[in-house]
N, CA, C and O atoms as CSV, one atom per row, in Angstrom:
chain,resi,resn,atom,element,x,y,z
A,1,UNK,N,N,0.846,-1.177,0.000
A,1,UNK,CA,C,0.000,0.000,0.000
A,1,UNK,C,C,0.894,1.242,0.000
A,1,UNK,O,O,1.768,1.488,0.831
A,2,UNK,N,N,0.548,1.985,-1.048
A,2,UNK,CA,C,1.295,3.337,-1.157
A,2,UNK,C,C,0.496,4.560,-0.445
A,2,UNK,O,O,-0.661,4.930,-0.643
A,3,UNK,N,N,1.702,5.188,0.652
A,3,UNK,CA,C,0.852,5.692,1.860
A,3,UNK,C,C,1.328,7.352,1.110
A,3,UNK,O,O,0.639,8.335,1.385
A,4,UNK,N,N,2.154,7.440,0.477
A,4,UNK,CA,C,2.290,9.033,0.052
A,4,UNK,C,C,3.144,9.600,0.808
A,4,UNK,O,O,3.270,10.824,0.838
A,5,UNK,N,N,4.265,8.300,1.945
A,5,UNK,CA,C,4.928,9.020,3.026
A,5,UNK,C,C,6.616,8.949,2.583
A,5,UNK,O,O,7.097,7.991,1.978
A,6,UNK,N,N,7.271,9.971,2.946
A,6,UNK,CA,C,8.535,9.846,2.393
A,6,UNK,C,C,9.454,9.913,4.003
A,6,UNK,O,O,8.888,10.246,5.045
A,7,UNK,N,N,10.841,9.555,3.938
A,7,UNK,CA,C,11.927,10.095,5.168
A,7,UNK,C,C,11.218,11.418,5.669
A,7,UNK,O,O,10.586,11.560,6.715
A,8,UNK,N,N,11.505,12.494,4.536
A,8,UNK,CA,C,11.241,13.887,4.891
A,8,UNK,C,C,9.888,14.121,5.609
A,8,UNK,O,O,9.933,14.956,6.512
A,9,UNK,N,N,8.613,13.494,5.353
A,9,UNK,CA,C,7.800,13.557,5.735
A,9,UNK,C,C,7.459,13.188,7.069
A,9,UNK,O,O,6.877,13.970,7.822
A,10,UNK,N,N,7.752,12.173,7.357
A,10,UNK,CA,C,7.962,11.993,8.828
A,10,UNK,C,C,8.690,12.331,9.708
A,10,UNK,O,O,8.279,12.421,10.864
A,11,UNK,N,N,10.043,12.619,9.334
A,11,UNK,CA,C,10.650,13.587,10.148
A,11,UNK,C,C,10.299,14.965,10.388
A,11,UNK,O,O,10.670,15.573,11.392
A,12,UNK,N,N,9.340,15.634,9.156
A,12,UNK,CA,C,8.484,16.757,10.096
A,12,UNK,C,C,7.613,16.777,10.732
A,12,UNK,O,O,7.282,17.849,11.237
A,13,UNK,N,N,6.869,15.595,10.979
A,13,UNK,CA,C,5.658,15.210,11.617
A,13,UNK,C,C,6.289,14.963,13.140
A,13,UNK,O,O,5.515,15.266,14.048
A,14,UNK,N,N,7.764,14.385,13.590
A,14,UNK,CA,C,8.352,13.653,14.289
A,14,UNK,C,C,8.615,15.398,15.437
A,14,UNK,O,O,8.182,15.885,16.481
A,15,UNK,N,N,9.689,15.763,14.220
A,15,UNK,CA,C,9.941,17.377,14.535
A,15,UNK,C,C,8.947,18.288,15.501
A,15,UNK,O,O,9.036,18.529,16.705
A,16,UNK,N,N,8.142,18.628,14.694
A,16,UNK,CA,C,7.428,18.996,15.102
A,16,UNK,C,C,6.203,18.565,16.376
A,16,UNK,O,O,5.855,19.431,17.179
A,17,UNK,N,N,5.688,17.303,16.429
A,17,UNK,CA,C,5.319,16.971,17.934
A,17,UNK,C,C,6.387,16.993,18.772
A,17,UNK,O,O,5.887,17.320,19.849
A,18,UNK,N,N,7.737,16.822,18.961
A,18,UNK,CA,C,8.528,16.782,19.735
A,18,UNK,C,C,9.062,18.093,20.384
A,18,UNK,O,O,9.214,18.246,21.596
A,19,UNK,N,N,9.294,18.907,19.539
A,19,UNK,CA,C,9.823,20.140,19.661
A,19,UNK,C,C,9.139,21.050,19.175
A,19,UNK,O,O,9.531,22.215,19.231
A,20,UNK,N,N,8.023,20.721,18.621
A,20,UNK,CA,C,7.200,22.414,18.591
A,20,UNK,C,C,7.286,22.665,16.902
A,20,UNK,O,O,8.233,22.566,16.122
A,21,UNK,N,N,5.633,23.093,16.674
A,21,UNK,CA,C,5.216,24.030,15.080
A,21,UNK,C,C,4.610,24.876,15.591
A,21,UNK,O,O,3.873,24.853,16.577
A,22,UNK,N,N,4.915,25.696,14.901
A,22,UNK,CA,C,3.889,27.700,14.827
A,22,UNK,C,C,2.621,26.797,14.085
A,22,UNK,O,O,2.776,26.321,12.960
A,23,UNK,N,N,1.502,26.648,14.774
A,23,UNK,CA,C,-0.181,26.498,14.647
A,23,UNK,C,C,-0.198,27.380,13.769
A,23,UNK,O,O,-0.006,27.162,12.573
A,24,UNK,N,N,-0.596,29.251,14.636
A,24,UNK,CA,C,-0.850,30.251,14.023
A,24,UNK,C,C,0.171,31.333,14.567
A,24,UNK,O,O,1.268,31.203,15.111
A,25,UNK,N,N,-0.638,32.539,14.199
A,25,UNK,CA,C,0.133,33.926,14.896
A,25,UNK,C,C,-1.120,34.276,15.173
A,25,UNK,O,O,-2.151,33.809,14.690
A,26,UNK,N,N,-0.933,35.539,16.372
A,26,UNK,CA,C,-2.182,36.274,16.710
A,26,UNK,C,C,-1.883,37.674,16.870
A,26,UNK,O,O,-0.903,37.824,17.601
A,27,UNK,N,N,-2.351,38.694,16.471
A,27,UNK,CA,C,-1.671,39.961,16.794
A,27,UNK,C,C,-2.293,40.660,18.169
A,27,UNK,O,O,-3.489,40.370,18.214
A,28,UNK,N,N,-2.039,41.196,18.914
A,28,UNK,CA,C,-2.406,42.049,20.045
A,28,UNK,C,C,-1.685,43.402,19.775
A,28,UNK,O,O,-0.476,43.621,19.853
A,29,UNK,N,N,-2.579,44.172,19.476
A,29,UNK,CA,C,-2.531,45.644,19.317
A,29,UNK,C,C,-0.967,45.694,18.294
A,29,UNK,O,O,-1.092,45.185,17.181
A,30,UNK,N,N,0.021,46.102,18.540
A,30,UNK,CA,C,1.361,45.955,17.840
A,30,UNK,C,C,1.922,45.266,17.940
A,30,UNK,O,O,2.941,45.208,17.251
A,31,UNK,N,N,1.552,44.105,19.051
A,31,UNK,CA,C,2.397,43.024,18.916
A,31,UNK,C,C,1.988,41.698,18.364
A,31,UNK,O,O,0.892,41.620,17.810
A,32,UNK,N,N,2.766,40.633,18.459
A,32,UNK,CA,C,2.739,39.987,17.296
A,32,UNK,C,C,3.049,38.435,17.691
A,32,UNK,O,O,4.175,38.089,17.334
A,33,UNK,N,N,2.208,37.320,18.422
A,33,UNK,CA,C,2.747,36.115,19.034
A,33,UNK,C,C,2.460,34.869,18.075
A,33,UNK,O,O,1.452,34.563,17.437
A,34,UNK,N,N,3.276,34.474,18.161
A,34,UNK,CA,C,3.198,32.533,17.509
A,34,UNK,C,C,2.676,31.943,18.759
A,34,UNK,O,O,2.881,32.308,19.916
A,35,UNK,N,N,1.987,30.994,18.325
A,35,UNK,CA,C,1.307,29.826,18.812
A,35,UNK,C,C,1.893,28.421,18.299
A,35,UNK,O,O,1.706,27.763,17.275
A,36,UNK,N,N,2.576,28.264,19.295
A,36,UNK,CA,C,3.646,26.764,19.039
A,36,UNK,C,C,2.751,25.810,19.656
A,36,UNK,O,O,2.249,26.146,20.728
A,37,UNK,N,N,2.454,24.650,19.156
A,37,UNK,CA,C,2.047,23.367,19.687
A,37,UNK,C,C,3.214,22.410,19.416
A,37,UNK,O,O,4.050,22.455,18.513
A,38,UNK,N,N,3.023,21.274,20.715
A,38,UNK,CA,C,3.835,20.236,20.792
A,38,UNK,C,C,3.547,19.424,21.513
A,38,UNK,O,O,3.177,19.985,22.544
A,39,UNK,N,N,3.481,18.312,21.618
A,39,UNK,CA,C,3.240,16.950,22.590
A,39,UNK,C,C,3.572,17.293,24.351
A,39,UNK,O,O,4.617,17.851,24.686
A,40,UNK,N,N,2.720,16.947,25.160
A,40,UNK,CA,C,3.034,16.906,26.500
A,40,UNK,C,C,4.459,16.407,26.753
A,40,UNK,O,O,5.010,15.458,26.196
A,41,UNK,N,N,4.945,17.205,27.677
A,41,UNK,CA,C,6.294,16.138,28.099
A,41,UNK,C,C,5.984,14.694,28.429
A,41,UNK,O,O,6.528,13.721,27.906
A,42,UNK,N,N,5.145,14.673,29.260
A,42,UNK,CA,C,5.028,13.060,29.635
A,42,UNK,C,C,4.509,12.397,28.546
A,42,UNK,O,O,4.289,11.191,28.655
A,43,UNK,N,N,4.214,13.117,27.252
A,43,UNK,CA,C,4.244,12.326,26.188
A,43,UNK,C,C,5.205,12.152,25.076
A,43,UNK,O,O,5.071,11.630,23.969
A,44,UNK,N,N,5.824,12.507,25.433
A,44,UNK,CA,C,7.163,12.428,24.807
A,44,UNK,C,C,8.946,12.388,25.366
A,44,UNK,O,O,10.024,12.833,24.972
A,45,UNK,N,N,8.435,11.583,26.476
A,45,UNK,CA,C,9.936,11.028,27.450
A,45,UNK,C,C,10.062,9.673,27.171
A,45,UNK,O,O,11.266,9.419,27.176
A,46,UNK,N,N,9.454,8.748,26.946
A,46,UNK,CA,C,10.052,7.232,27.089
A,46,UNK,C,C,9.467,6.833,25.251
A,46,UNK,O,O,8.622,7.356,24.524
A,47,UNK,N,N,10.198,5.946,25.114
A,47,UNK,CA,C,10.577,4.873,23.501
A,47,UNK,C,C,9.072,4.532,23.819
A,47,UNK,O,O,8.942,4.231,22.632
A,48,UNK,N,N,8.267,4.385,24.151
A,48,UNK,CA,C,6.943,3.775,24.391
A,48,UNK,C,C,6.185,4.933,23.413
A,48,UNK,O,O,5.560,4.758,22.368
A,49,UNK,N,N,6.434,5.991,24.038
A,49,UNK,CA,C,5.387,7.186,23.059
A,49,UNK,C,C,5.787,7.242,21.682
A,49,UNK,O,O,5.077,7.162,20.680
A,50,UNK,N,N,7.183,7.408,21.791
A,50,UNK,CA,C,7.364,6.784,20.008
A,50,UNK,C,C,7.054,5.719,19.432
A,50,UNK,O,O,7.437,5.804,18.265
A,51,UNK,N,N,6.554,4.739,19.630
A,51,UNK,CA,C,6.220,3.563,19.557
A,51,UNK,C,C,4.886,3.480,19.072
A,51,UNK,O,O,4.460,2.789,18.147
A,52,UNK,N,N,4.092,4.522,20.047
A,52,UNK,CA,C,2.751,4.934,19.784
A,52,UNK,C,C,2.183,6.166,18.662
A,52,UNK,O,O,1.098,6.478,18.169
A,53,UNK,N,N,3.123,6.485,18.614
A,53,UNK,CA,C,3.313,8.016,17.722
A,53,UNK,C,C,2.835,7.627,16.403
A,53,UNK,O,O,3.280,6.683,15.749
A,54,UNK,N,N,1.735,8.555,15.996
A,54,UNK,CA,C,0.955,8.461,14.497
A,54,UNK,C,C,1.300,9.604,13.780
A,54,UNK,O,O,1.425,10.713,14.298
A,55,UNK,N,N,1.502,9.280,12.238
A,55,UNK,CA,C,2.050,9.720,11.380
A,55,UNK,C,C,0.806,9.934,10.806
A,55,UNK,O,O,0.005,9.001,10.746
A,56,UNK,N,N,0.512,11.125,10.340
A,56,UNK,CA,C,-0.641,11.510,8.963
A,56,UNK,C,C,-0.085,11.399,7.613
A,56,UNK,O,O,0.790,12.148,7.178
A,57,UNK,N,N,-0.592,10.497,7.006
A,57,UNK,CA,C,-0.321,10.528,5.442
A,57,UNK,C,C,-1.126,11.383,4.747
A,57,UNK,O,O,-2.067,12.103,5.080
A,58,UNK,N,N,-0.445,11.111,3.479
A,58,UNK,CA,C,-1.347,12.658,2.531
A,58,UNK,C,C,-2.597,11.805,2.423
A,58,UNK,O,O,-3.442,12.297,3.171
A,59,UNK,N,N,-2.939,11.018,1.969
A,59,UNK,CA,C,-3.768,10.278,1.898
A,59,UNK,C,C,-5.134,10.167,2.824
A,59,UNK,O,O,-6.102,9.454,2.560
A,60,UNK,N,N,-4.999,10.976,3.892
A,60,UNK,CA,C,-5.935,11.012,4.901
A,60,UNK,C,C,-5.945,9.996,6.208
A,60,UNK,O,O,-6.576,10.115,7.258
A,61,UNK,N,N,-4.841,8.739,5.703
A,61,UNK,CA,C,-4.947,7.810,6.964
A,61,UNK,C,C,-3.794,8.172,7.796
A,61,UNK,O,O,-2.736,8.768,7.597
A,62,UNK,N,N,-4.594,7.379,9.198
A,62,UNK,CA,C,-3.368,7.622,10.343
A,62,UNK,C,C,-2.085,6.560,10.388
A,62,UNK,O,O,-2.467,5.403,10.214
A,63,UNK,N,N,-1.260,6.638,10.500
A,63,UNK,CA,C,-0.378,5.288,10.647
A,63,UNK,C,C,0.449,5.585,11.593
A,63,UNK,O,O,1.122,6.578,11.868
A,64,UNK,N,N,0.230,4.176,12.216
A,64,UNK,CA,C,1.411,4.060,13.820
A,64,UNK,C,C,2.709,4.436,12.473
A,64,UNK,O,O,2.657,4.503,11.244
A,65,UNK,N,N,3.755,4.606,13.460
A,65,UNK,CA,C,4.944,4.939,13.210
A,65,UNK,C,C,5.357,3.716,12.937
A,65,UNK,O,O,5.720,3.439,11.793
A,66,UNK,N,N,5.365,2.857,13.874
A,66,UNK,CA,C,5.942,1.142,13.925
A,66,UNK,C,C,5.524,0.742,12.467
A,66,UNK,O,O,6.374,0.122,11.829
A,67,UNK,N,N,4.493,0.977,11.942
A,67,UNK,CA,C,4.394,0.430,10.675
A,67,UNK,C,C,5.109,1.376,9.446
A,67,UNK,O,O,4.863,0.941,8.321
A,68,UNK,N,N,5.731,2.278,9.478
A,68,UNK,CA,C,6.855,2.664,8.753
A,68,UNK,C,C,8.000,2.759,9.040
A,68,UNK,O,O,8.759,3.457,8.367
A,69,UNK,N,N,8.411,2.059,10.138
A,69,UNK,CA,C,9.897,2.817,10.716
A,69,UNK,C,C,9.859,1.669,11.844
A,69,UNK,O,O,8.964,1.394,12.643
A,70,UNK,N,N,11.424,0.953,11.599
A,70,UNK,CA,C,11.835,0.470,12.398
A,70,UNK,C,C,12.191,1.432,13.744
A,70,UNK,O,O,12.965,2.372,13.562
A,71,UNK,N,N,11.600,1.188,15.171
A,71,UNK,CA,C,12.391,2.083,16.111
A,71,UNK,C,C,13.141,0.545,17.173
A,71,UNK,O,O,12.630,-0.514,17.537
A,72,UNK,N,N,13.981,0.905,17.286
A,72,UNK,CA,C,14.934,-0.027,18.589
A,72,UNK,C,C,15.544,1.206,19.402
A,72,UNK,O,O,15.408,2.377,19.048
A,73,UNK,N,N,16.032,0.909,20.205
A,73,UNK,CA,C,16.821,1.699,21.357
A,73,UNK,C,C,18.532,0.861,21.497
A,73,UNK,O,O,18.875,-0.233,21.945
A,74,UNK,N,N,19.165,1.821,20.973
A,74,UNK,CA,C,20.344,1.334,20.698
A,74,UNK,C,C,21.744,2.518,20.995
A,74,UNK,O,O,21.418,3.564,20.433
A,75,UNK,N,N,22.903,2.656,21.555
A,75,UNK,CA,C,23.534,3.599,22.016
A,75,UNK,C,C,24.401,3.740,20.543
A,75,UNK,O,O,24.815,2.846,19.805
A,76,UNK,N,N,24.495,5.087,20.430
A,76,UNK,CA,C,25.229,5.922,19.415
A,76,UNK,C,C,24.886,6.629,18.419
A,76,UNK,O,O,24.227,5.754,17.858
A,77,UNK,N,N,24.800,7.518,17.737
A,77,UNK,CA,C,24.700,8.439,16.661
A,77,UNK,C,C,23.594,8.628,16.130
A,77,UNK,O,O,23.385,7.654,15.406
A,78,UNK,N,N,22.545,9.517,16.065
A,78,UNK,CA,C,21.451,9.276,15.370
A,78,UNK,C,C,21.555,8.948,14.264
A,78,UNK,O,O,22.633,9.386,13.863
A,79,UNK,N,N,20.787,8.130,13.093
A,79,UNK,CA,C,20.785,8.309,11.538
A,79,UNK,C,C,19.839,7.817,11.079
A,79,UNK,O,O,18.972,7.098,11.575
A,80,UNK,N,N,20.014,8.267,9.938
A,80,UNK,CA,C,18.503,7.499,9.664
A,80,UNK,C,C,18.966,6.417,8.103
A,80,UNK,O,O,19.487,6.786,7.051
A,81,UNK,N,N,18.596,5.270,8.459
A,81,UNK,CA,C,19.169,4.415,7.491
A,81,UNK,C,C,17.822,4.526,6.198
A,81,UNK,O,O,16.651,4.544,6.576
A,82,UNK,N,N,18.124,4.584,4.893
A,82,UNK,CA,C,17.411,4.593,3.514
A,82,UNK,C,C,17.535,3.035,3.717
A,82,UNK,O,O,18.456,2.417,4.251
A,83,UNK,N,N,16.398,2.571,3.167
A,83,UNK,CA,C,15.809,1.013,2.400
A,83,UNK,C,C,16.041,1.444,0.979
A,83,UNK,O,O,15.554,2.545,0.722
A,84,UNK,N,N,16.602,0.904,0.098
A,84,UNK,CA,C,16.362,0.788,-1.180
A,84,UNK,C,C,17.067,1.966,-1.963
A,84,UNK,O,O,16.781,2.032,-3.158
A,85,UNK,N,N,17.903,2.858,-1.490
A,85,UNK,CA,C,18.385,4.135,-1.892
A,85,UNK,C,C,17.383,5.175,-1.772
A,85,UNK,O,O,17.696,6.044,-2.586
A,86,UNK,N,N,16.189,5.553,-1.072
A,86,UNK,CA,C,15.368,6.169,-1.235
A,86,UNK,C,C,15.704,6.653,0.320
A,86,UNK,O,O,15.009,7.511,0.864
């Protein structure tokens, strides 16, 4: 099944619950605030919430992460390994 999801794509989906997206902006009189959303801390401290973590495809469906992405817990270097040269 072709989900419409690429590396790049999930790593902004990943990005962004973890560490924060500008929602919107709102202005107050001259000033001028972003509205950052991001996952609760306690939802995003242990390999379990990543585990659980859903990915939106263009496509409209939700998909666990586990079903695109190997995750293990393993010591050293982040990277992200390509399947297939892609």
């Amino acid at each position: 099944m072709n989900l419409g999801l690429d590396a790049t794509a999930i790593a902004a989906q990943l990005r962004g619950a973890y560490f924060g997206t500008t929602a919107a902006e709102i202005q107050v009189g001259v000033e001028s605030y972003e509205i950052d959303v991001r996952l609760l801390e306690e939802d995003r401290n242990q390999i379990i919430d990543l585990e659980r973590f859903t990915i939106h495809a263009p496509n409209g469906a939700d998909v666990p992460l586990s079903s695109v992405a190997v995750i293990e817990q393993v010591r050293g270097y982040s990277r992200i390994q390509h399947v297939g040269g892609q």
